[in-house]
C-alpha positions in Angstrom: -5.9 -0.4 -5.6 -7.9 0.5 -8.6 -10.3 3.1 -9.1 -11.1 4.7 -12.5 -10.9 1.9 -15.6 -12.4 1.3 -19.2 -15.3 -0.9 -19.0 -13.1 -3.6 -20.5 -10.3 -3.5 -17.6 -12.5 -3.1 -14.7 -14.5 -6.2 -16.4 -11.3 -8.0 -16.0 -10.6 -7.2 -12.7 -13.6 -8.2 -11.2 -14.0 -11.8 -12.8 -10.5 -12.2 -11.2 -11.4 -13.4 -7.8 -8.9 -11.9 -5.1 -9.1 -15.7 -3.2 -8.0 -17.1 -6.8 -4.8 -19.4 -5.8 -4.7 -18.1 -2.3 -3.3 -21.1 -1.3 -0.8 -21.7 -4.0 3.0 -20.4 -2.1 5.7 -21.2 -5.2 9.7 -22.0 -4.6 11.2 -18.6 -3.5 14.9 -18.2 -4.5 17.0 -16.5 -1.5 16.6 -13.0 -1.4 19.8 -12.1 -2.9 18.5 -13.8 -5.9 14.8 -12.6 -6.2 12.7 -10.3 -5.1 9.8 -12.4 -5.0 8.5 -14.0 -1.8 6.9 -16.4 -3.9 3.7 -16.3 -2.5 0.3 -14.1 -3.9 -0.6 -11.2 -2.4 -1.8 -7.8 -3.8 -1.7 -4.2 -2.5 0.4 -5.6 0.3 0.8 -3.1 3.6 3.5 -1.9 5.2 5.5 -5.4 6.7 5.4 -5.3 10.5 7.0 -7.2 13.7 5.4 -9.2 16.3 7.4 -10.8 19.1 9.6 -12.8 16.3 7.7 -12.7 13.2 6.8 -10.7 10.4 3.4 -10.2 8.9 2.0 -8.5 6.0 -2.1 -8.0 5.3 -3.0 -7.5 1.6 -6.3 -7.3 -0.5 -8.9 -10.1 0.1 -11.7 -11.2 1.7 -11.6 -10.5 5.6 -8.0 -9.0 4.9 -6.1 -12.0 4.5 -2.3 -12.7 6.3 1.2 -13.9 5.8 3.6 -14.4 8.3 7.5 -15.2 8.1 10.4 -15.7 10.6 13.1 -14.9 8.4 11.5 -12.3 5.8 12.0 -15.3 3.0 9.9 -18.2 3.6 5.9 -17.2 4.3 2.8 -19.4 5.3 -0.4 -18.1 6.1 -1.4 -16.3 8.7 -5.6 -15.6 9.6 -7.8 -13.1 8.2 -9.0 -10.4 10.2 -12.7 -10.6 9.9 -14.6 -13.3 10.0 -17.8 -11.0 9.7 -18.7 -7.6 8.0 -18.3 -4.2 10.8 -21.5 -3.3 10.9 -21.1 0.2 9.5 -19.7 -1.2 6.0 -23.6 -1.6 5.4 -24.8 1.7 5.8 -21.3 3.8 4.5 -20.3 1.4 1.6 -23.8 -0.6 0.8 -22.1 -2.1 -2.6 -19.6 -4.0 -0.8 -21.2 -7.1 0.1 -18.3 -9.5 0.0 -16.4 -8.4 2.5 -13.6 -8.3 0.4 -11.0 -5.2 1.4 -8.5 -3.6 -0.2 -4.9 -2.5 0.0 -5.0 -2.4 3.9 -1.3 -0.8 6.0 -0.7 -0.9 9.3 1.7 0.6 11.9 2.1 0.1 15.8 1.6 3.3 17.5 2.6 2.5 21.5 1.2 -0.6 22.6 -1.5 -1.6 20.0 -1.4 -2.2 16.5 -3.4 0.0 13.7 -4.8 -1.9 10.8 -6.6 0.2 8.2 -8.2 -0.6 5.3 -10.4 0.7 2.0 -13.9 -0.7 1.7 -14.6 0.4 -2.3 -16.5 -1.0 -5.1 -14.6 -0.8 -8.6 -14.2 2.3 -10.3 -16.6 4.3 -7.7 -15.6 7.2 -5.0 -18.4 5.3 -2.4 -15.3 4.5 -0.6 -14.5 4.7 2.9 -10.6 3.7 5.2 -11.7 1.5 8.0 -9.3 1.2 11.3 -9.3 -2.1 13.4 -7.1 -2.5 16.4 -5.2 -5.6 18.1 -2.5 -5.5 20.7 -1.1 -8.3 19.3 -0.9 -9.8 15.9 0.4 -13.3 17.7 -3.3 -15.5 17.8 -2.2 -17.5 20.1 -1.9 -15.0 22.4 -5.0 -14.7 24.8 -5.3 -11.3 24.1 -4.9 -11.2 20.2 -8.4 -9.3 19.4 -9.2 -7.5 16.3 -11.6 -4.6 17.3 -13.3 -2.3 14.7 -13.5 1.6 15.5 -15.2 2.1 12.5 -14.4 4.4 9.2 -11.2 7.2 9.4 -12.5 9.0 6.3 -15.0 8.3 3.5 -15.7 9.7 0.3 -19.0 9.4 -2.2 -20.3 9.6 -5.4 -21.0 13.3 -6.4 -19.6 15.1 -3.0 -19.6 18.6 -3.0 -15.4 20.1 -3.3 -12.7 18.4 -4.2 -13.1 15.2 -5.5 -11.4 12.6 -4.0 -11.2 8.5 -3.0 -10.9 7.3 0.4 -9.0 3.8 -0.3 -5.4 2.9 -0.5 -3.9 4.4 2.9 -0.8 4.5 3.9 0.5 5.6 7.7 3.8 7.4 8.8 4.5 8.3 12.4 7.2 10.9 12.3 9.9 12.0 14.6 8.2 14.2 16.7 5.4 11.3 17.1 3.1 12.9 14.9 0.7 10.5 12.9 -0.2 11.0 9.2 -1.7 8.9 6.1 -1.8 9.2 2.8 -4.9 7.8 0.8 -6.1 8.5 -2.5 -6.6 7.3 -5.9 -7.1 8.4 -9.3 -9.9 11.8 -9.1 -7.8 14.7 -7.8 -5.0 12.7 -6.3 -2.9 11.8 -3.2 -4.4 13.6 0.1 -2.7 13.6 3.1 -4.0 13.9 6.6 -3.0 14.5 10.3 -4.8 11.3 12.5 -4.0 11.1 16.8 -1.8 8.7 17.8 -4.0 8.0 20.8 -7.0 7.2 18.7 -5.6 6.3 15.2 -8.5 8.9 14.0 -8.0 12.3 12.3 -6.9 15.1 14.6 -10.3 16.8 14.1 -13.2 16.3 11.6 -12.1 19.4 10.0 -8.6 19.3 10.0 -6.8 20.2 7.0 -6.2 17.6 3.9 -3.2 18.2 2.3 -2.8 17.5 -2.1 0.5 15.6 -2.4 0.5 14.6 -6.0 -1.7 14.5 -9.4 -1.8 12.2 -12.0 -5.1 11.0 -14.2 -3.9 7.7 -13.0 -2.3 7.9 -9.5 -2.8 5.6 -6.0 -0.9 3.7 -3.8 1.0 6.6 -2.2 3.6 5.9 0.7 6.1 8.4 2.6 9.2 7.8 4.4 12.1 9.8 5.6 15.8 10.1 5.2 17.9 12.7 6.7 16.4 15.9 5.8 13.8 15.1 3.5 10.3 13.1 3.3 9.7 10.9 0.5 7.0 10.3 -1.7 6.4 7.3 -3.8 3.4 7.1 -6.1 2.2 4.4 -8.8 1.1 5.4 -12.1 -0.7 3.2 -14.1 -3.2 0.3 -13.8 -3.3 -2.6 -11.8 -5.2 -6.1 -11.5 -4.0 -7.5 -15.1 -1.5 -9.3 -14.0 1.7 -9.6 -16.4 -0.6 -6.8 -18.1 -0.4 -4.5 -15.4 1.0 -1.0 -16.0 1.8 0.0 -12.9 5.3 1.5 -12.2 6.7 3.6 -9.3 8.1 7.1 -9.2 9.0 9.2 -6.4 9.5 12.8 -5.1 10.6 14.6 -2.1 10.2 17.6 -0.2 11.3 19.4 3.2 8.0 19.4 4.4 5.7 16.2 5.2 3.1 18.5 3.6 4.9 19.4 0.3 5.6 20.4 -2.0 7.6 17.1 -3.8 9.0 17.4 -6.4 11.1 15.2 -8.6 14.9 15.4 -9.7 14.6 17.9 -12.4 12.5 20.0 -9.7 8.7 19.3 -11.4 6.0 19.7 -8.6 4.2 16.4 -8.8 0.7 18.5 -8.0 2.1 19.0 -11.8 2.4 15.4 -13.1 6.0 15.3 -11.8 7.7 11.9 -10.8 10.8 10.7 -11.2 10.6 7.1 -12.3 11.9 4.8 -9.2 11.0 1.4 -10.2 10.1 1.2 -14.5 7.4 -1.4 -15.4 9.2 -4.3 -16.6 12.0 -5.9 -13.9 12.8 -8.9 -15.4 9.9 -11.4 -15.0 8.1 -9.1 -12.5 5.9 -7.2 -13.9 3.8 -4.1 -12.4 5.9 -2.6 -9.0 3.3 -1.3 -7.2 1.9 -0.8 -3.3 5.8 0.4 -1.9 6.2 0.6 2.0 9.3 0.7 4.3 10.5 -2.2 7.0 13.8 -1.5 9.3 15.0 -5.0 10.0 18.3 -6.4 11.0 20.3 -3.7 10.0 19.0 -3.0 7.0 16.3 -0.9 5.2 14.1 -2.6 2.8 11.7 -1.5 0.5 8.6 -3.6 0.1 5.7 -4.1 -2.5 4.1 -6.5 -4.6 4.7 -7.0 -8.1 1.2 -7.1 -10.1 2.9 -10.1 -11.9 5.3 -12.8 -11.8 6.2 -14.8 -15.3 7.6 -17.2 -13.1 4.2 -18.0 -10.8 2.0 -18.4 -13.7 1.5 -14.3 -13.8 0.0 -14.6 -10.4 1.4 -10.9 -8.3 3.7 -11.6 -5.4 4.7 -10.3 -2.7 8.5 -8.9 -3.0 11.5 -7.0 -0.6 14.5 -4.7 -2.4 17.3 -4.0 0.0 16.8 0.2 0.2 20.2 2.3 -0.7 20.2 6.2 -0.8 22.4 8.1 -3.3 23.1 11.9 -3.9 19.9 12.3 -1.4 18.0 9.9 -3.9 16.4 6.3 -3.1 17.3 3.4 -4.8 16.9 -0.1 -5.1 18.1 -3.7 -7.2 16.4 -5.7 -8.5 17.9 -8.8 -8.6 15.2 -10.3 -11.4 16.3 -7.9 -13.7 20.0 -7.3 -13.1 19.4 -3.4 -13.3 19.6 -0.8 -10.8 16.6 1.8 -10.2 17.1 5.2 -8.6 14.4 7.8 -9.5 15.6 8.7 -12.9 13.0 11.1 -14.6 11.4 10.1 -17.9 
């Protein structure tokens, strides 16, 4: 999600409502013909199963829901608050609306993690909030969301590095080790160690990690094939819709804690970034927000689009079957009849 902006963009973004349309789902084509879901969502997390269906969280009041049987049709699911935690007050005093950004979530054993960024635009008073459920089913009797409060927060004119505490992203590791990326514009993408057993950071001084630098840079997300972990990073602006310049790039490195670098070996601590997904696919406009899903066989790599010609410009939700060549990801999209695979620019 968006940190830094002109007056004129962040303007923009806030007279567009994140509820605007909520209700609006458009005709989806089959997968095999579209990427898009056909239904709104921005900043979309990491897709996730429960018993037999899929659910995504994205940016919204309460942090809004979809849910899907089949990874192609969606209908709404409930939002996760119905009230402000009270410790949004006192950390994040600007965000009264209890709208919440770009959440992920991951299960860890027997309970699902659900963080989110509590933010107000183009300010570091941010902080990544974790609520818990052991079941995303609410029918279940024991579907409960349960707040544990803030992971890590950031504010206006902290002493060191400067960062922003929004946009997380969560990657449990071979071994079982827990990590999340955050971060957005400032200095960059930060990495941290959390425990599995408490979804908090390992320690309150435990080392933060620099991934990646750009002057505009969020929405980071690792994953790993073979021998090497992937980074994926947007550059660009978001929340214009078809206006959006968001696109993707990617690095990798041996290490979970770098350095990544892109194909022509640039450090992207330096500004490298080999460009995964370009701005313009087609009618989708604005990649942005990546994550991973294993699912019946297949990998697929999922984000939204920060706009769709074809659904009035509105962003949508969207999965890309996930291929690997010569050690390098790459996906299709459909939508634009062109295949992207990290090629530098």
């Amino acid at each position: 999600m968006l940190a830094v902006l002109s007056n004129s963009i962040v303007a923009s973004a806030q007279t567009e409502s994140p509820r605007a349309n909520r209700n609006t789902i458009y005709p989806a084509l089959p997968i095999e013909q579209s990427a898009s879901r056909g239904v709104v969502t921005r900043d979309p997390s990491s897709i996730v199963k429960c018993n037999d269906e899929y659910w995504v969280f994205y940016t919204g009041r309460g942090v809004p829901t979809f849910r899907s049987k089949d990874l192609v049709k969606w209908e709404h699911g409930p939002a996760v608050f119905q009230s402000a935690p009270e410790w949004i007050a006192d950390v994040v005093p600007e965000n009264r609306n209890m709208v919440y950004w770009a959440p992920d979530i991951i299960k860890v054993d027997d309970r699902y993690l659900l963080y989110y960024s509590v933010s107000t635009m183009g300010k570091m008073t941010s902080a990544i909030g974790l609520a818990t459920n052991p079941t995303l089913d609410p029918n279940d009797p024991n579907y409960r969301w349960t707040d544990l409060g803030y992971v890590v927060r950031t504010q206006e004119g902290q002493k060191g590095d400067a960062y922003n505490a929004i946009d997380p992203s969560l990657f449990q590791d071979r071994d079982g080790s827990l990590w999340m990326t955050f971060g957005s514009y400032w200095t960059g993408i930060k990495l941290i160690q959390l425990d599995p057993k408490t979804g908090k950071r390992i320690a309150p001084d435990s080392p933060m990690y620099s991934l990646a630098y750009n002057e505009s840079i969020e929405a980071a997300h690792i994953t790993r094939h073979e021998d090497y972990y992937y980074l994926f990073v947007n550059w660009g602006s978001c929340c214009r819709g078809t206006n959006s310049t968001y696109h993707i790039r990617v690095g990798r490195s041996k290490s979970i804690t770098g350095p990544y670098v892109d194909k022509v070996g640039v450090d992207m601590m330096k500004k490298g970034g080999s460009v995964f997904l370009p701005n313009v696919n087609g009618p989708l406009i604005g990649p942005g927000h990546a994550g991973a899903l294993q699912a019946d066989g297949k990998t697929w790599f999922t984000l939204c689009f920060e706009g769709n010609i074809l659904m009035d410009g509105k962003a949508t939700l969207a999965l890309l079957p996930l291929n690997w060549k010569a050690g390098w990801p790459e996906v299709t999209v459909p939508d634009a009849a062109t295949t992207s695979s990290g090629e530098s620019k």
